[in-house]
C-alpha positions, 0 to 999 in steps of 0.5 A: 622068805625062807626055804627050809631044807629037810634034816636028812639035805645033803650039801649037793641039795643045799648048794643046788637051792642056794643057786637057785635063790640067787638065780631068781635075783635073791641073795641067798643066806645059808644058816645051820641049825642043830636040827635044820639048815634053811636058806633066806632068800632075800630081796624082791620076790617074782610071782611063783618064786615060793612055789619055783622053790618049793619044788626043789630036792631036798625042800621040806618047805617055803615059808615068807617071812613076817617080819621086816628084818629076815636074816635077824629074825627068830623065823629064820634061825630059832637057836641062839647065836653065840658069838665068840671073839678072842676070850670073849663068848656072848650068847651062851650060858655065860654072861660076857663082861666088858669092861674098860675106859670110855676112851685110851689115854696113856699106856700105863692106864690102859695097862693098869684096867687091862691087868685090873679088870681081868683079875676080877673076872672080866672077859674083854677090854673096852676103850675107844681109840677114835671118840664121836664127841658132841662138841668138837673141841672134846678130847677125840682120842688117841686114833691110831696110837689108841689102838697100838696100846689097846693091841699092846694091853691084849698081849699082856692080858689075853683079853679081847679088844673091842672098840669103836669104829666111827668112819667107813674109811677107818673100817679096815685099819680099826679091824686089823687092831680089834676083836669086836667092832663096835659100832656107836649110839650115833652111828646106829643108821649110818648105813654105809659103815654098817655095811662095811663092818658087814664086810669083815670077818670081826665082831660087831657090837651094835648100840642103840640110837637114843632115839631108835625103835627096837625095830629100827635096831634090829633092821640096822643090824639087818644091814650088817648081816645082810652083807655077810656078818653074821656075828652080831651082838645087840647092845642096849644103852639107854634111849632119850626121854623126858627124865632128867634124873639119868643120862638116859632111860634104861629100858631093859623090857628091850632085853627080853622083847629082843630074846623073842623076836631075835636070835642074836644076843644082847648086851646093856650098857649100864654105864651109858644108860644111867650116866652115874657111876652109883647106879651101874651096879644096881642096873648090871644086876637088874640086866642080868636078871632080866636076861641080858647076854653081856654087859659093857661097863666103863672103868677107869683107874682115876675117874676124877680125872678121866678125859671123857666120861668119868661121872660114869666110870668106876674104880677098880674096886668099885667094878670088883664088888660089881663082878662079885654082886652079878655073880650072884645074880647070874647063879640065880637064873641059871647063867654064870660069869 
């Protein structure tokens, strides 16, 4: 449930309900609005905890929440999250861009996207230092390494990092090196790494589960705010299907589903959701015209020789025209880059 304070609350009231969730064995999660601050009051309710409430200073109302997922839902905090990490904004007016390799392989590639994909107006680099591989003989990225050049390429360009965490052991080193956590496909509903990246003061960029139910989404992401995070970004990369013409099935109806029943922003992986790199283009012009908040697009300088997913990857050209084509499509719904 959610107590919702009046507009005129002062903070003694708010910390004096505060208390008073948690007092009732609720964990209490204050969020500030434009026009209101409401407490969520989570966790096991007793009978006469809404109207032990109700009765506080400074209540304007109790009110339960239908939803499954609390925290995340648009009954509790009705404007848009923005969440900001280093030069990346995703939430707003603006569309977030970012783009970089599937994996960190050298210096001087990782350099040369950086510099290549700033030039062309992208807001945040992309590279995974640690790779979950299907097969166990793939290449598994750079580790740690990974990390120092990714930390290397933002004090050269001022771009922000994201990348992927894929242990909760490496949750704390991953986060001394990355702007964005990025939590994989995979590891949608490992729920004890969710918690740990809800432990840090780091974005988190949470993707889909090819086999997951929006739902099963957003009460994932539930964890991660439950724990304290509030910066999460929602990430769409395609689902499994019976279709065989792309890697995955890109459903961007999620996108606008996700704006009605969340407050956190969404961004699609065009890369991921289709698997060939001709189709990204038309698919990040479509995600922005349905709505999307950001996009995450693989870029690579060699694609052919790419050690893991260049079929998917664009050159730096090709992701030039794409900046220049979304653009376009964003001016038109109002949206900018």
């Amino acid at each position: 449930m959610i107590v919702v304070m009046r507009a005129n609350a002062t903070e003694e009231q708010i910390s004096h309900m505060t208390a008073q969730v948690e007092g009732l064995g609720l964990r209490a999660h204050v969020i500030v609005g434009a026009e209101r601050t409401v407490i969520a009051a989570i966790g096991v309710k007793r009978d006469g905890t809404k109207e032990s409430l109700a009765i506080g200073d400074g209540v304007a109302d109790v009110v339960a929440i239908s939803a499954p997922y609390k925290v995340a839902s648009l009954e509790v905090k009705s404007e848009r999250t923005i969440v900001e990490a280093g030069s990346l904004q995703v939430g707003g007016e603006q569309v977030g861009m970012i783009a970089g390799p599937c994996s960190v392989e050298n210096e001087t590639q990782i350099i040369d996207t950086a510099r290549a994909i700033k030039k062309s107006g992208a807001h945040a680099l992309r590279g995974g230092a640690f790779k979950p591989r299907t097969s166990p003989y793939s290449f598994q990225g750079m580790k740690e390494e990974g990390l120092q050049l990714l930390e290397t390429a933002r004090d050269a360009t001022g771009l922000a990092i994201v990348t992927e965490v894929v242990a909760t052991e490496d949750v704390e080193l991953v986060a001394r090196y990355a702007d964005v956590l990025q939590v994989g496909a995979r590891n949608m509903q490992n729920y004890r790494l969710l918690e740990a990246v809800g432990t840090t003061d780091r974005a988190v960029l949470l993707k889909r589960g090819p086999s997951a139910t929006v739902d099963e989404l957003l009460l994932a992401a539930e964890y991660i705010l439950d724990r304290g995070n509030s910066r999460v970004i929602l990430c769409e990369r395609g689902i499994r299907t019976f279709e065989g013409h792309t890697r995955f099935t890109l459903p961007l109806a999620t996108v606008s589903y996700l704006h009605h029943k969340t407050h956190l922003p969404v961004v699609v992986d065009p890369s991921h959701g289709t698997g060939h790199a001709y189709m990204v283009a038309d698919m990040s012009a479509a995600a922005i015209a349905a709505g999307a908040d950001g996009l995450i697009i693989e870029v690579h300088p060699d694609p052919e020789n790419a050690l893991s997913d260049g079929y998917q990857s664009l050159t730096f050209n090709s992701f030039e025209q794409l900046m220049i084509r979304c653009r376009k499509i964003a001016d038109a719904v109002d949206r900018y880059l």
